[in-house]
C-alpha positions in Angstrom: 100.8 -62.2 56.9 100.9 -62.2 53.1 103.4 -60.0 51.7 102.2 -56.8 49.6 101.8 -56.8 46.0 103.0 -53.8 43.5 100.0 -52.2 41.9 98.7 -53.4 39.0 99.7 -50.9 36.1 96.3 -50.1 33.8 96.4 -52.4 30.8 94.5 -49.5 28.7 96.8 -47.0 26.8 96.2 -43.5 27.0 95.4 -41.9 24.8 98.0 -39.2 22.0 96.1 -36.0 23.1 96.2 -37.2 26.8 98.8 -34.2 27.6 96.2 -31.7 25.2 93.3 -32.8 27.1 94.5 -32.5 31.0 96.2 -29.0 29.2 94.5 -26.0 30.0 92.2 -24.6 26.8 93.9 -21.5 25.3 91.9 -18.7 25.2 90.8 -17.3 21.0 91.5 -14.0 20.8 88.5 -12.1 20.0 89.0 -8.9 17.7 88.0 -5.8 19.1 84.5 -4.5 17.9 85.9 -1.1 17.3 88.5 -2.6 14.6 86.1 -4.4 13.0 83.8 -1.2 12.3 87.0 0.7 11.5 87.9 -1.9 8.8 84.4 -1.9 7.6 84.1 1.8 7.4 87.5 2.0 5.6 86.6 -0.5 2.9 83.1 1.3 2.4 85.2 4.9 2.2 87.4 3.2 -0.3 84.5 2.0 -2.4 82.9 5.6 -2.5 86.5 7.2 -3.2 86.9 4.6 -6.3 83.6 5.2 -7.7 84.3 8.8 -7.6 87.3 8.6 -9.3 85.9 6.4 -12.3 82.9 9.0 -12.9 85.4 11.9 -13.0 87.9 10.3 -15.1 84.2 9.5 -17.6 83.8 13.2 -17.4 87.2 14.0 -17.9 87.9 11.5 -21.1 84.4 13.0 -22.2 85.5 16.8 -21.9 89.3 16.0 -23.8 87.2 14.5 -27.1 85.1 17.1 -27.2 88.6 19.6 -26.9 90.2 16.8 -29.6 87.0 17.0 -32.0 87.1 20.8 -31.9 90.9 21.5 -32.5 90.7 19.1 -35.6 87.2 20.8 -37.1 89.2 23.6 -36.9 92.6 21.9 -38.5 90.1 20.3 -41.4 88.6 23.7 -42.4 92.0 25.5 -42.3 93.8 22.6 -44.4 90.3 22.0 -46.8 90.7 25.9 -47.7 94.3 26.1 -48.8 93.9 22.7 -50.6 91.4 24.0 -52.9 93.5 26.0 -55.3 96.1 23.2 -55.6 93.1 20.4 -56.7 93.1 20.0 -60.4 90.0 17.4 -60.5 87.0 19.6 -60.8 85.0 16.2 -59.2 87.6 16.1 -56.2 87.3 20.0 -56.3 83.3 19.8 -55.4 83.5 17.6 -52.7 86.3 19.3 -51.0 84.4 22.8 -51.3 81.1 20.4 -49.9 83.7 19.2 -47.0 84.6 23.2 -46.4 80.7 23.9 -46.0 80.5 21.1 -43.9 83.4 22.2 -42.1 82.6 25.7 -41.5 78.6 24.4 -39.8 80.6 22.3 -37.6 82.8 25.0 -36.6 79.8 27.1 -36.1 77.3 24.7 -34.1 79.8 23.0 -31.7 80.3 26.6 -30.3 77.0 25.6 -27.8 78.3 22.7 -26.3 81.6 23.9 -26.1 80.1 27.0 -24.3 77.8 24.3 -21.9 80.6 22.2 -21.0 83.0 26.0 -20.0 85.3 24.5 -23.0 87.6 27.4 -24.3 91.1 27.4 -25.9 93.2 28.7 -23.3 91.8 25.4 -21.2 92.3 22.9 -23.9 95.9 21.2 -22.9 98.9 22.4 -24.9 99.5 18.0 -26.0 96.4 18.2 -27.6 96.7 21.1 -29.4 100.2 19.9 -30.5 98.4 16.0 -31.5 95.6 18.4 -33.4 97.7 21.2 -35.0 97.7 19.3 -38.5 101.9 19.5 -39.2 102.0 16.1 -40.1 98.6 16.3 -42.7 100.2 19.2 -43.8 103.4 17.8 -44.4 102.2 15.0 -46.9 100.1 17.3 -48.8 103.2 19.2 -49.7 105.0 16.5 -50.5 101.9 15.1 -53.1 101.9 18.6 -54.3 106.1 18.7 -55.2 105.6 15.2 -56.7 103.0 16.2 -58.6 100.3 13.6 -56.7 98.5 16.2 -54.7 94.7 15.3 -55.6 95.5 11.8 -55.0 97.5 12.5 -51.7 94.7 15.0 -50.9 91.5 12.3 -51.3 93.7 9.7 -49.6 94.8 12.0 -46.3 91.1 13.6 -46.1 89.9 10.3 -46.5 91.5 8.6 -43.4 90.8 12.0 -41.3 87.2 12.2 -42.1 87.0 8.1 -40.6 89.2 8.9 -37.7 86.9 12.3 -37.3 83.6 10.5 -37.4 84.7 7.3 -35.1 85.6 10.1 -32.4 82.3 11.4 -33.2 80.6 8.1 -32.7 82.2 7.3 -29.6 82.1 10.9 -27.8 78.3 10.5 -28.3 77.7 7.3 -27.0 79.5 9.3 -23.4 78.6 12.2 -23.2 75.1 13.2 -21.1 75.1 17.0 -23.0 71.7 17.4 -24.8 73.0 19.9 -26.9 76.2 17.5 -27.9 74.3 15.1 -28.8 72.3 17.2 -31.6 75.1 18.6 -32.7 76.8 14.9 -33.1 73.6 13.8 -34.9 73.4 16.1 -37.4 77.3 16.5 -38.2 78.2 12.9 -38.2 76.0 11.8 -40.9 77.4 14.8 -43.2 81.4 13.3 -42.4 80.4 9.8 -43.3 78.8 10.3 -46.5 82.3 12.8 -47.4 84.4 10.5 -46.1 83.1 7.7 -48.7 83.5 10.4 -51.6 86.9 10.8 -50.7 87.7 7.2 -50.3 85.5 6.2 -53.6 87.5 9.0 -55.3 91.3 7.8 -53.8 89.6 3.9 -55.1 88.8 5.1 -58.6 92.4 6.9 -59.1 94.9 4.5 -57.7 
């Protein structure tokens, strides 16, 4: 009887991911369908909330340069009227009074779209009425008229508040939906630009 021989070890080698294989498969974790449509309706809740907020702010940033544009028509006609026994040029003198008629329209015709968009004084926030209040245009006017300067100073200040005026213009009628804004800002505009290059032609021709 032939004696037994040891088994014959498999020449193949197995293969790295043997142990993975012969593993058992770990289950994915599937999210819940209820989370999933709570995220969903989150995000879209978000979405409506952010919209929201950007057409209010529009409104809002619409509504505070109207309020701005009013307090300084006001400021301009109250600053145009007391300048006009201290101007010695009788040419700087006739624009200035054209600037008060001006002036006193404006004041006049934005009363309707103040009224349309509920605008009134008491609303108008206390640090615009401080920005608008016209201390500082004040201010250098007294100090051309003690140095003797005060038609120049005059053209010069009225010049670069006239420009800063009629780009707030520009811009608060390109946003705002208000019918009866939007005439108002038609008709007034043009009449600020063509002042505001008399002033600044006048501060040119006397520097």
């Amino acid at each position: 009887m032939q004696p037994q021989q040891p088994p014959q070890l498999s020449p193949t080698p197995l293969p790295s991911n043997y142990l993975d294989q012969i593993a058992p498969a770990q289950k994915v974790p599937v999210m819940n369908s209820k989370l999933v449509l709570g995220l969903i309706g989150g995000g879209i809740i978000l979405l409506i909330v952010l919209v929201i907020l950007i057409i209010s702010s529009s409104g809002g940033s619409s509504a505070t340069s109207l309020e701005r544009l009013s307090l300084r028509l006001e400021t301009l006609q109250k600053v145009s009227t007391t300048a006009q026994k201290n101007i010695k040029s009788s040419n700087l003198r006739t624009i200035n009074s054209n600037l008060r008629t001006s002036l006193i329209n404006a004041n006049r015709d934005i009363a309707t779209p103040l009224a349309a968009a509920n605008i009134t004084t008491k609303k108008i926030d206390k640090t615009i009425i401080a920005e608008e209040n016209g201390e500082k245009l004040t201010a250098a006017l007294e100090d051309g008229r003690l140095n003797a300067t005060f038609d120049r100073t005059y053209a010069k200040e009225m010049s670069y508040q006239l420009d800063r005026t009629v780009a707030l213009m520009n811009s608060l009628f390109k946003t705002t939906n208000s019918k009866s804004l939007k005439t108002f800002l038609s008709g007034s505009t043009k009449d600020f630009e063509s002042l505001q290059k008399q002033f600044a032609d006048y501060t040119s021709a006397n520097s």
